[in-house]
N, C-alpha and C positions, 0 to 999 in steps of 0.2 A: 659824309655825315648821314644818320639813319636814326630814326626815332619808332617806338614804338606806340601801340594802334592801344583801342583798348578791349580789340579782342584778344591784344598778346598775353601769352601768359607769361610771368616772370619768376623765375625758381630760385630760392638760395641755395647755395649748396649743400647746407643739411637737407632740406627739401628734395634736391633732384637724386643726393643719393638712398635716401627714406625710400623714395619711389620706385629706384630699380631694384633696392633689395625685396621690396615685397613684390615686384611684377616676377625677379629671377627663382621666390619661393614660392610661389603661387604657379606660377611655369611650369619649373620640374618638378616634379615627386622624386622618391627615393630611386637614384639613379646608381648601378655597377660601373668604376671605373678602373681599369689596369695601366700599370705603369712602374715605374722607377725610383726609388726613394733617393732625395738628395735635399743637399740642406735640410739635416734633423739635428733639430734642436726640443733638449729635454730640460727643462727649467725645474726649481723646485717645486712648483706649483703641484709636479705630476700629470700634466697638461703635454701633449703633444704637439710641435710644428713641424712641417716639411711641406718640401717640392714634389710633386708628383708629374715627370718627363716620358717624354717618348724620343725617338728620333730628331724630333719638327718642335717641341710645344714642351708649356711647361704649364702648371695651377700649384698657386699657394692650397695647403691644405690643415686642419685643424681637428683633433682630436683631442675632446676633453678627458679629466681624469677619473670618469665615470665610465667613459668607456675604455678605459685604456686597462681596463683591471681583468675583460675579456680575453684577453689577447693571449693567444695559444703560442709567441716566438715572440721573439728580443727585434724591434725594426730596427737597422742599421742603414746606412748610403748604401744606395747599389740594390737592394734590395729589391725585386721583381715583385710587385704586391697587386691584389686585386681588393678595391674597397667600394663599400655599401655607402654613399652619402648625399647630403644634399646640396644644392649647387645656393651660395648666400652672398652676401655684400657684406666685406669689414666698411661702415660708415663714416668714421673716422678720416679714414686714406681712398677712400672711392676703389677700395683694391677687393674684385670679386675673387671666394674662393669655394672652395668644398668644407663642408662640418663632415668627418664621418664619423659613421656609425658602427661599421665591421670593417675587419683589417684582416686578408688572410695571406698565405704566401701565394703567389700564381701559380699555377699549373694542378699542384695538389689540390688546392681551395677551388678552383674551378670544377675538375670531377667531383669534389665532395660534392658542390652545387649542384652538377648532373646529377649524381645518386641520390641526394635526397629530393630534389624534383620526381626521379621519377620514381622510388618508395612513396612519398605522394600519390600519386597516381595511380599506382600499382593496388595499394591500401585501400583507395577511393571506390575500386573496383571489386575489391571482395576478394585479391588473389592470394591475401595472407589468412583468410580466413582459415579458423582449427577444421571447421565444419565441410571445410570440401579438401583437407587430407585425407591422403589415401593411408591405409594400414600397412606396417611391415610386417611380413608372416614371422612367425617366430623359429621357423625351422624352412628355409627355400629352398627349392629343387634346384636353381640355378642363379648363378648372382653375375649379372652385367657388370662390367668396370670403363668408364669411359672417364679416360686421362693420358698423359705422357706417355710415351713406352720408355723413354727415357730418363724420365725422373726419378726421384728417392720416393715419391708416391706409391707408384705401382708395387717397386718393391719390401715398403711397409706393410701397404694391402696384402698383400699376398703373402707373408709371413704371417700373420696374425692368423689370415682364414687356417693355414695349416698348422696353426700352435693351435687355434681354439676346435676347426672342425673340417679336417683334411679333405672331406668325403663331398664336400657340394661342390659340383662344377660351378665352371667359372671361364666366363665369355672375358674377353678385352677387346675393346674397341679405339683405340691409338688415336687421339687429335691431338693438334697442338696446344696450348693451355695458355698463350701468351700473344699477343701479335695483331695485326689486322685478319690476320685466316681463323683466327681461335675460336671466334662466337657462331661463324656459318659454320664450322666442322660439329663443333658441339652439341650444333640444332641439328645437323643432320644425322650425327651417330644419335641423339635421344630420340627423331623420329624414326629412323632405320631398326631399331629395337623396340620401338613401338607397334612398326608395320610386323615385323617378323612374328613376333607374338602376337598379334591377330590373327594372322594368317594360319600358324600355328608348325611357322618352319622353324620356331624358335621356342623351346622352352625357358621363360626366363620368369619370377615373380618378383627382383626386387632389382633397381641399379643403383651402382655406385659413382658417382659423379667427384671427383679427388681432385688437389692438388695441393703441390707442397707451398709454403709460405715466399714471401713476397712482396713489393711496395702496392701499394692501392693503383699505381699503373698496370704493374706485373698484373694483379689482378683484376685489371678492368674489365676483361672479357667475361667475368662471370655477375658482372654487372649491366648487363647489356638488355635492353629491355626485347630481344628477339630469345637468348637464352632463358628469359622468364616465362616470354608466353610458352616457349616449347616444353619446359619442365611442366608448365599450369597441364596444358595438354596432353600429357604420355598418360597413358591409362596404365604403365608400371609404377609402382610405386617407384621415388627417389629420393635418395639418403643422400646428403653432401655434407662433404668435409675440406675446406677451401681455405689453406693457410693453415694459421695458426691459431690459438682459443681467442684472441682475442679480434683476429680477421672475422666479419660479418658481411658478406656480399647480398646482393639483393636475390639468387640466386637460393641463398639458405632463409629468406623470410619466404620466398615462395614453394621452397621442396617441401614434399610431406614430412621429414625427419631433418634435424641439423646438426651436426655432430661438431666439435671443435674442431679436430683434427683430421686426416686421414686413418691415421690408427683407430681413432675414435667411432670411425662410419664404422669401420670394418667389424670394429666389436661390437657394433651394433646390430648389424645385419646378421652373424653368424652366432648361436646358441655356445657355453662352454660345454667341449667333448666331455670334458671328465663327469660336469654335472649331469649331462646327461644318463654316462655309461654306470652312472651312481644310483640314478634313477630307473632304470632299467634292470641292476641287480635285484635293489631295492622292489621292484614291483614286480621280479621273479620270484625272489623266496615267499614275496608277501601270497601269490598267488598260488605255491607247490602248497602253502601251509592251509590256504582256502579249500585248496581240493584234498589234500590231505583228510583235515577235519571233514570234510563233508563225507568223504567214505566212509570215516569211522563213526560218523550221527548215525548214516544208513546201515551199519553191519550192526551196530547196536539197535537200530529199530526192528531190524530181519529178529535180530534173537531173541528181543523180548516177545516177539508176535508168532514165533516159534513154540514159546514156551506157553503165551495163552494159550494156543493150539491145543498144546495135547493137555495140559491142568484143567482147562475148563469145558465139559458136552454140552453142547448145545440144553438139554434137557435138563444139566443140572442147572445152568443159569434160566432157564425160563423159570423152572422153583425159585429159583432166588427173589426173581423178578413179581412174581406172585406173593411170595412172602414180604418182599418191600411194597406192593401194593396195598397189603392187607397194613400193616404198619402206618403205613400214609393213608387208608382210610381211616385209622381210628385216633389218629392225631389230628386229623382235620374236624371229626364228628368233638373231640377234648376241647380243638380250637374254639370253634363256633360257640360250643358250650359256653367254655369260658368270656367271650368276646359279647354274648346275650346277657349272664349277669351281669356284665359290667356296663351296658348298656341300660340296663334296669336302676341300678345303682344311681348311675347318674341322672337319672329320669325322676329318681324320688328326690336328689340332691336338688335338683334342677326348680322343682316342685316346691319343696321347703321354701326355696329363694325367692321364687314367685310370690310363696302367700307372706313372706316378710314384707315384701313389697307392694302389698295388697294397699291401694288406692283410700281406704275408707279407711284402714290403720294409720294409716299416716296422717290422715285429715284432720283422726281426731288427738295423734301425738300432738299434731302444730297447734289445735286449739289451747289444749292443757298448758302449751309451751307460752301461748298467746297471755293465755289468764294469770298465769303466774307473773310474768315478765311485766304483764298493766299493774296489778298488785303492787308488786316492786316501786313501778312510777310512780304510783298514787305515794307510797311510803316515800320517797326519793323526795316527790315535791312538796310535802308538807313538813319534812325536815329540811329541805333549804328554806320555807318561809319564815319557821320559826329561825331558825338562825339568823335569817336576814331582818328582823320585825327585832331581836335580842342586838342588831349588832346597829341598829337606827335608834334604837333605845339611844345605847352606849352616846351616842354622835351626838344625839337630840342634850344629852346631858353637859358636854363639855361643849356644845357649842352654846349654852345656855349662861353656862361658867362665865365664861370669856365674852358673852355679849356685851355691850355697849349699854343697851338699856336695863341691865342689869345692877348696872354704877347708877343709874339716873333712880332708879328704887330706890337708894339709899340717901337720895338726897343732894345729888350731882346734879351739874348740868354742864353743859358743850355751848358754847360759844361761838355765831359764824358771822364772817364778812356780808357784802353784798352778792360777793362771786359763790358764795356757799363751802368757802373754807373754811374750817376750825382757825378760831384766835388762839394763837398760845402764848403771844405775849402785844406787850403796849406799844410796839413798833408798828405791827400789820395795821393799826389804826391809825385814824388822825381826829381832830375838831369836826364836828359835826356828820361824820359817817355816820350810818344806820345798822346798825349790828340785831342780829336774832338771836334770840337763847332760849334753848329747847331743853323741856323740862320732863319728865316722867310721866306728865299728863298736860301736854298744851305748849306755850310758845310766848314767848315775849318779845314786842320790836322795840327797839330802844334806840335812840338819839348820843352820840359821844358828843358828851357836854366838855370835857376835857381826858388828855391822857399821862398818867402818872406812872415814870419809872421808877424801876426796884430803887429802893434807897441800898446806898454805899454803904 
Protein backbone atom coordinates (compact mmCIF):
# COMPACT_ATOMS: atom_id res chain seq x y z
CA UNK A 1 0.00 0.00 0.00
CA UNK A 2 1.26 3.68 -0.70
CA UNK A 3 -0.23 6.93 -0.19
CA UNK A 4 0.48 10.22 -1.24
CA UNK A 5 2.39 13.24 0.61
CA UNK A 6 0.96 16.71 0.07
CA UNK A 7 3.94 17.63 -1.83
CA UNK A 8 2.73 15.11 -4.51
CA UNK A 9 1.51 16.41 -7.34
CA UNK A 10 -1.43 14.57 -8.87
CA UNK A 11 -2.28 14.84 -12.69
CA UNK A 12 -5.37 13.75 -14.72
CA UNK A 13 -4.85 12.70 -17.79
CA UNK A 14 -6.07 15.52 -19.73
CA UNK A 15 -3.58 17.42 -17.51
CA UNK A 16 -0.47 15.14 -17.98
CA UNK A 17 -1.24 15.05 -21.68
CA UNK A 18 -1.95 19.21 -21.85
CA UNK A 19 1.55 19.33 -20.41
CA UNK A 20 3.64 17.37 -22.65
CA UNK A 21 2.11 18.78 -25.65
CA UNK A 22 3.15 22.14 -24.69
CA UNK A 23 6.79 21.17 -23.14
CA UNK A 24 7.10 18.87 -26.82
CA UNK A 25 6.12 22.46 -28.74
CA UNK A 26 8.01 24.69 -26.74
CA UNK A 27 11.19 22.05 -27.19
CA UNK A 28 11.46 21.84 -30.77
CA UNK A 29 11.07 24.43 -33.26
CA UNK A 30 10.43 23.75 -36.85
CA UNK A 31 12.42 20.55 -37.33
CA UNK A 32 13.55 18.77 -41.20
CA UNK A 33 12.56 15.03 -41.10
CA UNK A 34 13.31 12.33 -43.96
CA UNK A 35 11.73 9.11 -44.43
CA UNK A 36 9.07 6.73 -45.95
CA UNK A 37 5.43 7.25 -46.63
CA UNK A 38 3.09 4.36 -45.28
CA UNK A 39 -0.19 4.31 -43.99
CA UNK A 40 -1.73 7.35 -46.28
CA UNK A 41 -4.92 8.03 -45.65
CA UNK A 42 -6.74 10.91 -47.56
CA UNK A 43 -10.20 11.55 -46.13
CA UNK A 44 -12.56 14.08 -47.59
CA UNK A 45 -11.78 16.64 -45.48
CA UNK A 46 -8.64 17.31 -47.75
CA UNK A 47 -6.51 16.86 -44.67
CA UNK A 48 -3.51 14.43 -44.82
CA UNK A 49 -2.54 11.27 -42.62
CA UNK A 50 0.59 9.01 -42.65
CA UNK A 51 3.43 7.06 -41.27
CA UNK A 52 6.62 8.48 -41.54
CA UNK A 53 9.49 5.01 -41.29
CA UNK A 54 12.79 4.34 -41.52
CA UNK A 55 14.59 1.10 -41.19
CA UNK A 56 14.13 1.14 -37.00
CA UNK A 57 11.05 3.57 -36.23
CA UNK A 58 8.13 5.00 -37.25
CA UNK A 59 5.90 8.68 -36.24
CA UNK A 60 2.35 9.37 -36.87
CA UNK A 61 2.16 12.33 -39.05
CA UNK A 62 -0.53 15.15 -40.15
CA UNK A 63 -0.75 17.58 -42.74
CA UNK A 64 -3.71 19.90 -43.02
CA UNK A 65 -5.57 21.04 -46.06
CA UNK A 66 -4.04 24.37 -46.02
CA UNK A 67 -0.92 23.07 -46.61
CA UNK A 68 -1.55 20.31 -48.68
CA UNK A 69 -2.52 22.80 -51.60
CA UNK A 70 1.50 23.54 -51.80
CA UNK A 71 2.43 20.32 -52.72
CA UNK A 72 4.52 20.12 -56.09
CA UNK A 73 3.71 15.70 -56.34
CA UNK A 74 0.90 13.30 -55.54
CA UNK A 75 2.21 11.50 -51.81
CA UNK A 76 1.73 7.75 -52.16
CA UNK A 77 3.15 4.62 -49.76
CA UNK A 78 6.64 4.03 -50.38
CA UNK A 79 7.32 7.40 -51.12
CA UNK A 80 11.00 8.61 -49.95
CA UNK A 81 9.95 12.29 -48.60
CA UNK A 82 11.73 15.09 -46.76
CA UNK A 83 9.29 17.33 -44.39
CA UNK A 84 9.35 20.70 -42.69
CA UNK A 85 7.41 20.23 -39.23
CA UNK A 86 6.64 20.49 -35.87
CA UNK A 87 7.00 17.67 -33.28
CA UNK A 88 2.94 17.88 -31.14
CA UNK A 89 0.76 15.69 -28.93
CA UNK A 90 -2.73 14.35 -30.28
CA UNK A 91 -4.38 14.73 -26.62
CA UNK A 92 -7.18 12.79 -27.04
CA UNK A 93 -5.01 9.24 -27.44
CA UNK A 94 -1.69 10.55 -25.52
CA UNK A 95 -0.33 9.62 -29.30
CA UNK A 96 2.80 12.21 -30.05
CA UNK A 97 3.20 13.24 -33.72
CA UNK A 98 4.61 15.68 -36.30
CA UNK A 99 2.08 18.66 -38.04
CA UNK A 100 3.92 19.40 -41.27
CA UNK A 101 4.34 22.19 -42.87
CA UNK A 102 6.55 21.36 -46.33
CA UNK A 103 6.45 17.96 -48.01
CA UNK A 104 9.07 17.48 -50.74
CA UNK A 105 10.22 14.33 -52.53
CA UNK A 106 13.93 13.39 -51.00
CA UNK A 107 16.92 13.78 -52.77
CA UNK A 108 15.68 16.34 -55.29
CA UNK A 109 14.06 18.55 -52.27
CA UNK A 110 17.25 18.14 -50.50
CA UNK A 111 19.65 19.91 -53.24
CA UNK A 112 17.00 22.38 -53.91
CA UNK A 113 17.47 23.10 -50.06
CA UNK A 114 21.30 23.31 -50.67
CA UNK A 115 20.76 25.81 -53.70
CA UNK A 116 18.73 27.89 -52.13
CA UNK A 117 20.67 28.19 -48.83
CA UNK A 118 23.47 28.91 -50.64
CA UNK A 119 21.87 31.65 -53.41
CA UNK A 120 21.15 33.07 -49.84
CA UNK A 121 24.30 33.62 -49.07
CA UNK A 122 25.77 34.11 -52.14
CA UNK A 123 23.12 37.19 -52.61
CA UNK A 124 23.95 38.21 -48.98
CA UNK A 125 27.33 38.90 -50.26
CA UNK A 126 26.82 41.16 -53.06
CA UNK A 127 27.92 38.13 -55.69
CA UNK A 128 24.75 38.74 -57.90
CA UNK A 129 25.16 42.24 -57.91
CA UNK A 130 24.61 44.03 -61.77
CA UNK A 131 27.27 46.44 -60.35
CA UNK A 132 30.25 44.24 -60.17
CA UNK A 133 29.56 42.49 -63.89
CA UNK A 134 31.90 42.50 -66.17
CA UNK A 135 31.17 43.75 -69.87
CA UNK A 136 30.95 41.44 -72.93
CA UNK A 137 33.00 42.96 -75.76
CA UNK A 138 30.98 43.12 -78.72
CA UNK A 139 33.28 41.94 -81.24
CA UNK A 140 36.41 39.44 -79.10
CA UNK A 141 39.72 38.60 -80.23
CA UNK A 142 39.40 35.24 -78.86
CA UNK A 143 36.46 33.22 -77.13
CA UNK A 144 37.52 30.53 -74.29
CA UNK A 145 34.85 27.46 -74.26
CA UNK A 146 35.14 25.45 -71.03
CA UNK A 147 32.70 22.29 -71.40
CA UNK A 148 32.47 18.46 -72.61
CA UNK A 149 34.56 17.70 -75.50
CA UNK A 150 32.09 15.21 -75.79
CA UNK A 151 28.76 16.64 -75.59
CA UNK A 152 26.16 18.09 -78.09
CA UNK A 153 27.45 21.49 -76.34
CA UNK A 154 30.53 22.02 -77.86
CA UNK A 155 29.32 21.06 -81.01
CA UNK A 156 26.34 23.53 -80.96
CA UNK A 157 28.95 26.29 -79.87
CA UNK A 158 30.99 25.93 -82.41
CA UNK A 159 28.39 25.89 -85.28
CA UNK A 160 26.76 29.01 -84.35
CA UNK A 161 30.46 30.84 -83.89
CA UNK A 162 30.93 29.64 -87.72
CA UNK A 163 27.23 30.31 -89.05
CA UNK A 164 27.38 33.88 -87.16
CA UNK A 165 31.39 34.73 -87.23
CA UNK A 166 34.01 32.15 -88.53
CA UNK A 167 36.84 34.48 -88.03
CA UNK A 168 37.41 34.69 -83.96
CA UNK A 169 39.62 32.14 -82.53
CA UNK A 170 38.49 29.83 -80.21
CA UNK A 171 40.32 28.12 -77.30
CA UNK A 172 38.44 24.81 -75.62
CA UNK A 173 39.24 23.75 -72.46
CA UNK A 174 37.58 19.93 -71.97
CA UNK A 175 36.22 19.15 -68.19
CA UNK A 176 33.92 17.08 -67.19
CA UNK A 177 30.31 18.62 -66.65
CA UNK A 178 28.81 16.06 -64.37
CA UNK A 179 30.28 14.04 -61.44
CA UNK A 180 32.32 14.38 -58.24
CA UNK A 181 35.58 15.65 -60.59
CA UNK A 182 33.17 18.31 -62.37
CA UNK A 183 33.40 21.50 -60.00
CA UNK A 184 37.54 21.19 -59.22
CA UNK A 185 38.17 20.80 -63.14
CA UNK A 186 35.88 23.64 -63.80
CA UNK A 187 37.57 25.97 -61.15
CA UNK A 188 40.65 25.06 -62.39
CA UNK A 189 40.20 25.58 -66.31
CA UNK A 190 38.31 29.30 -65.19
CA UNK A 191 41.48 29.93 -63.14
CA UNK A 192 43.90 28.49 -65.78
CA UNK A 193 42.45 31.18 -68.29
CA UNK A 194 42.43 33.52 -66.02
CA UNK A 195 46.23 33.16 -65.23
CA UNK A 196 46.98 32.80 -68.88
CA UNK A 197 45.58 36.19 -69.72
CA UNK A 198 47.29 38.00 -67.07
CA UNK A 199 50.27 36.77 -67.93
CA UNK A 200 49.59 37.53 -71.45
CA UNK A 201 50.46 33.80 -72.87
CA UNK A 202 46.86 33.96 -73.74
CA UNK A 203 44.81 36.16 -75.77
CA UNK A 204 41.36 35.63 -74.66
CA UNK A 205 38.38 38.72 -73.77
CA UNK A 206 35.39 36.65 -73.07
CA UNK A 207 34.52 32.77 -71.89
CA UNK A 208 32.04 30.45 -72.56
CA UNK A 209 31.08 28.20 -69.75
CA UNK A 210 28.20 25.53 -71.60
CA UNK A 211 26.34 22.53 -71.10
CA UNK A 212 23.65 20.71 -72.38
CA UNK A 213 20.49 19.94 -70.24
CA UNK A 214 19.98 17.66 -67.61
CA UNK A 215 18.25 16.68 -64.09
CA UNK A 216 19.23 19.40 -61.25
CA UNK A 217 21.82 16.30 -60.10
CA UNK A 218 23.23 16.17 -63.70
CA UNK A 219 23.54 19.74 -62.96
CA UNK A 220 24.66 20.02 -59.61
CA UNK A 221 28.14 20.79 -60.40
CA UNK A 222 27.42 24.15 -61.61
CA UNK A 223 25.76 24.65 -58.42
CA UNK A 224 28.59 24.33 -56.32
CA UNK A 225 29.51 27.21 -54.23
CA UNK A 226 33.69 26.82 -55.19
CA UNK A 227 32.46 27.13 -59.03
CA UNK A 228 30.78 30.45 -57.83
CA UNK A 229 33.51 32.07 -56.06
CA UNK A 230 35.80 30.98 -59.10
CA UNK A 231 33.49 32.55 -61.80
CA UNK A 232 33.03 35.77 -58.95
CA UNK A 233 36.94 35.95 -59.49
CA UNK A 234 38.12 35.52 -63.21
CA UNK A 235 38.83 38.92 -64.32
CA UNK A 236 37.48 37.51 -68.08
CA UNK A 237 34.39 38.14 -68.41
CA UNK A 238 31.82 34.91 -68.35
CA UNK A 239 28.74 34.16 -70.48
CA UNK A 240 26.85 30.74 -69.20
CA UNK A 241 24.48 28.67 -70.76
CA UNK A 242 23.75 25.57 -68.46
CA UNK A 243 20.77 23.39 -69.64
CA UNK A 244 17.98 24.40 -70.91
CA UNK A 245 15.64 27.94 -70.74
CA UNK A 246 14.25 26.99 -68.17
CA UNK A 247 17.52 25.36 -65.98
CA UNK A 248 18.96 28.32 -63.62
CA UNK A 249 22.09 27.34 -61.71
CA UNK A 250 23.67 29.37 -59.09
CA UNK A 251 26.43 29.52 -61.51
CA UNK A 252 24.36 31.88 -64.10
CA UNK A 253 23.14 34.40 -61.06
CA UNK A 254 26.79 34.76 -60.53
CA UNK A 255 28.27 35.05 -64.25
CA UNK A 256 28.41 38.52 -65.80
CA UNK A 257 26.00 37.40 -68.78
CA UNK A 258 23.18 34.34 -68.70
CA UNK A 259 22.16 32.98 -71.58
CA UNK A 260 19.28 30.14 -71.79
CA UNK A 261 20.97 27.80 -73.65
CA UNK A 262 24.28 26.90 -74.98
CA UNK A 263 23.23 28.17 -78.50
CA UNK A 264 22.23 31.11 -76.75
CA UNK A 265 25.73 32.03 -75.01
CA UNK A 266 27.16 31.62 -78.27
CA UNK A 267 24.94 34.11 -80.11
CA UNK A 268 25.78 36.12 -77.48
CA UNK A 269 29.16 36.39 -77.42
CA UNK A 270 29.74 36.51 -81.27
CA UNK A 271 28.30 39.70 -83.45
CA UNK A 272 26.12 38.43 -86.87
CA UNK A 273 28.76 38.35 -89.92
CA UNK A 274 26.39 39.30 -92.32
CA UNK A 275 25.32 42.46 -90.16
CA UNK A 276 28.53 43.31 -89.97
CA UNK A 277 29.77 42.88 -93.59
CA UNK A 278 26.44 45.13 -94.22
CA UNK A 279 27.81 47.64 -92.20
CA UNK A 280 30.97 47.84 -93.60
CA UNK A 281 29.67 48.22 -97.37
CA UNK A 282 27.48 50.56 -96.00
CA UNK A 283 30.20 52.80 -94.23
CA UNK A 284 32.34 52.24 -97.66
CA UNK A 285 30.17 53.98 -100.06
CA UNK A 286 29.06 56.31 -97.37
CA UNK A 287 32.78 57.28 -97.09
CA UNK A 288 33.97 57.24 -101.20
CA UNK A 289 30.80 59.56 -101.40
CA UNK A 290 32.37 61.88 -98.44
CA UNK A 291 35.62 62.12 -100.15
CA UNK A 292 34.02 62.39 -103.30
CA UNK A 293 32.04 65.52 -102.51
CA UNK A 294 34.83 67.04 -100.64
CA UNK A 295 37.09 67.21 -103.88
CA UNK A 296 34.53 68.42 -105.88
CA UNK A 297 33.68 71.52 -102.86
CA UNK A 298 37.42 72.12 -103.29
CA UNK A 299 37.86 72.15 -107.18
CA UNK A 300 34.86 74.28 -107.12
CA UNK A 301 36.57 76.62 -104.65
CA UNK A 302 40.10 76.59 -106.67
CA UNK A 303 37.84 78.03 -109.79
CA UNK A 304 35.76 80.45 -108.35
CA UNK A 305 39.01 81.98 -106.66
CA UNK A 306 40.67 81.55 -110.09
CA UNK A 307 38.32 83.62 -111.71
CA UNK A 308 38.29 86.53 -108.75
CA UNK A 309 42.05 86.48 -109.74
CA UNK A 310 42.11 87.62 -112.98
CA UNK A 311 38.29 89.85 -112.98
CA UNK A 312 39.23 91.69 -110.12
CA UNK A 313 42.96 94.28 -109.68
CA UNK A 314 43.85 94.86 -106.62
CA UNK A 315 43.51 98.80 -107.63
CA UNK A 316 40.18 98.38 -108.98
CA UNK A 317 38.77 96.98 -105.84
CA UNK A 318 40.46 99.44 -103.54
CA UNK A 319 38.10 102.31 -105.89
CA UNK A 320 35.37 100.19 -105.03
CA UNK A 321 36.21 100.24 -101.49
CA UNK A 322 36.63 103.96 -101.36
CA UNK A 323 33.45 104.51 -103.23
CA UNK A 324 31.64 102.20 -100.63
CA UNK A 325 33.36 104.25 -98.02
CA UNK A 326 32.18 107.41 -99.23
CA UNK A 327 28.57 105.92 -99.47
CA UNK A 328 28.65 104.73 -95.84
CA UNK A 329 29.80 108.04 -94.81
CA UNK A 330 26.83 109.87 -96.11
CA UNK A 331 24.24 107.50 -94.96
CA UNK A 332 25.51 107.49 -91.61
CA UNK A 333 25.97 111.69 -91.67
CA UNK A 334 21.39 111.00 -93.23
CA UNK A 335 21.29 108.58 -90.29
CA UNK A 336 22.27 110.70 -87.49
CA UNK A 337 20.33 113.56 -89.11
CA UNK A 338 17.46 111.63 -89.12
CA UNK A 339 17.82 110.05 -85.66
CA UNK A 340 18.26 113.98 -83.98
CA UNK A 341 15.00 115.15 -85.30
CA UNK A 342 13.35 112.52 -84.04
CA UNK A 343 14.94 112.96 -80.87
CA UNK A 344 13.72 116.58 -80.88
CA UNK A 345 10.27 115.45 -81.75
CA UNK A 346 9.96 113.59 -78.88
CA UNK A 347 11.40 115.93 -76.52
CA UNK A 348 8.58 118.61 -77.46
CA UNK A 349 6.01 115.55 -77.22
CA UNK A 350 7.60 114.58 -73.99
CA UNK A 351 7.37 118.41 -72.99
CA UNK A 352 3.59 118.88 -73.96
CA UNK A 353 2.92 115.88 -71.53
CA UNK A 354 4.84 117.27 -68.76
CA UNK A 355 2.84 120.69 -68.74
CA UNK A 356 -0.63 118.66 -68.92
CA UNK A 357 0.46 117.23 -66.00
CA UNK A 358 1.56 120.31 -64.53
CA UNK A 359 0.94 120.12 -60.48
CA UNK A 360 -1.09 123.58 -60.10
CA UNK A 361 -3.52 122.49 -63.21
CA UNK A 362 -4.63 119.75 -61.85
CA UNK A 363 -5.15 121.38 -58.29
CA UNK A 364 -7.22 123.66 -59.56
CA UNK A 365 -9.26 120.88 -62.02
CA UNK A 366 -9.93 118.98 -58.45
CA UNK A 367 -11.21 122.23 -56.85
CA UNK A 368 -13.73 122.99 -59.73
CA UNK A 369 -14.46 119.16 -59.59
CA UNK A 370 -14.76 119.67 -55.62
CA UNK A 371 -17.32 122.86 -55.87
CA UNK A 372 -19.43 121.38 -58.42
CA UNK A 373 -19.90 117.94 -56.79
CA UNK A 374 -20.74 119.99 -52.99
CA UNK A 375 -23.32 122.11 -55.16
CA UNK A 376 -24.88 118.80 -56.27
CA UNK A 377 -25.05 117.69 -52.33
CA UNK A 378 -26.36 120.63 -51.04
CA UNK A 379 -29.25 120.22 -54.17
CA UNK A 380 -29.37 116.17 -53.34
CA UNK A 381 -30.00 117.04 -49.65
CA UNK A 382 -32.60 119.54 -49.68
CA UNK A 383 -34.53 117.43 -52.11
CA UNK A 384 -34.55 114.31 -50.03
CA UNK A 385 -35.81 116.65 -47.02
CA UNK A 386 -38.47 117.94 -48.71
CA UNK A 387 -39.60 114.65 -49.96
CA UNK A 388 -39.10 113.15 -46.64
CA UNK A 389 -41.10 116.35 -44.62
CA UNK A 390 -44.12 115.56 -48.00
CA UNK A 391 -43.96 111.81 -47.25
CA UNK A 392 -44.46 112.34 -42.93
CA UNK A 393 -47.10 114.65 -43.92
CA UNK A 394 -48.86 111.85 -45.82
CA UNK A 395 -48.35 109.31 -42.51
CA UNK A 396 -49.11 112.18 -39.90
CA UNK A 397 -52.57 112.16 -42.03
CA UNK A 398 -53.67 108.62 -42.05
CA UNK A 399 -52.34 107.93 -38.80
CA UNK A 400 -54.58 110.78 -37.64
CA UNK A 401 -57.56 108.85 -39.62
CA UNK A 402 -57.29 105.80 -38.00
CA UNK A 403 -56.59 107.11 -34.53
CA UNK A 404 -58.48 106.07 -31.60
CA UNK A 405 -58.95 109.55 -30.09
CA UNK A 406 -60.06 110.62 -33.09
CA UNK A 407 -63.56 108.40 -32.26
CA UNK A 408 -63.54 109.88 -28.78
CA UNK A 409 -63.90 113.66 -30.55
CA UNK A 410 -66.97 112.48 -31.68
CA UNK A 411 -68.38 111.51 -28.77
CA UNK A 412 -67.15 107.97 -28.06
CA UNK A 413 -65.63 106.48 -25.34
CA UNK A 414 -63.58 103.09 -24.47
CA UNK A 415 -64.30 101.27 -21.63
CA UNK A 416 -61.49 99.36 -19.24
CA UNK A 417 -61.31 96.53 -16.69
CA UNK A 418 -59.09 96.81 -13.57
CA UNK A 419 -56.22 95.03 -15.74
CA UNK A 420 -56.58 97.91 -18.38
CA UNK A 421 -58.37 96.09 -21.01
CA UNK A 422 -61.03 97.34 -23.23
CA UNK A 423 -64.72 95.87 -22.17
CA UNK A 424 -66.53 94.73 -25.09
CA UNK A 425 -69.07 93.03 -23.63
CA UNK A 426 -71.10 92.19 -20.12
CA UNK A 427 -69.27 89.04 -19.65
CA UNK A 428 -65.58 90.49 -18.76
CA UNK A 429 -67.45 92.11 -15.85
CA UNK A 430 -69.16 91.05 -12.78
CA UNK A 431 -71.14 92.96 -9.31
CA UNK A 432 -69.18 95.48 -8.03
CA UNK A 433 -65.86 95.56 -10.24
CA UNK A 434 -64.43 99.08 -10.74
CA UNK A 435 -64.32 99.95 -14.47
CA UNK A 436 -62.68 103.29 -16.10
CA UNK A 437 -63.97 105.16 -19.10
CA UNK A 438 -62.00 107.45 -21.04
CA UNK A 439 -63.40 110.15 -22.55
CA UNK A 440 -62.06 112.84 -25.16
CA UNK A 441 -61.02 114.94 -22.38
CA UNK A 442 -60.77 113.23 -18.82
CA UNK A 443 -61.79 109.93 -17.30
CA UNK A 444 -64.53 108.28 -15.23
CA UNK A 445 -64.19 105.57 -12.35
CA UNK A 446 -67.18 103.76 -11.92
CA UNK A 447 -68.58 101.02 -9.58
CA UNK A 448 -70.73 97.79 -11.60
CA UNK A 449 -73.89 98.15 -9.78
CA UNK A 450 -75.17 95.26 -11.88
CA UNK A 451 -74.55 93.52 -15.32
CA UNK A 452 -77.15 93.18 -18.21
CA UNK A 453 -77.04 90.93 -21.21
CA UNK A 454 -78.00 91.54 -24.73
CA UNK A 455 -81.76 90.68 -24.78
CA UNK A 456 -82.84 87.59 -27.01
Amino acid sequence: MFSTTENDNVYSVSTLNRTVASLLEHEFSWIWVEGEISNLAKPASGHIYFSLKDSSAQVSCAMFKGRTRALKFQPENGNQVLLRAKVSLYQPRGNYQLIVDRMEEAGDGALRRQFEALKIKLADEGLFDEAGKLPVPELPECISIITSKSGAAIHDVLSVIARRFPSIPVKIFPVPVQGAESAPAICNAIQLIDQAVASGELSCDVILLVRGGGSLEDLWSFNEESVARAIVDCRVPIVTGVGHETDITIADYVADVRAATPTAAAETVTPDQSSWLQSFDWYQQRLLQLVSDKIERQREKTHWLLRRLHQQHPEIQLLRDQQRSTELSKRLLRISRSMLDSRHSQLATLDAKLGAHNPLRLLKQKRQTAKYLGARLQQASANVLIQKKSQLSNVARTMNAISPLQTLERGYSITLNADGEAISSSEQVKQDDMIETRLHSGRIISKVSSCIENDS
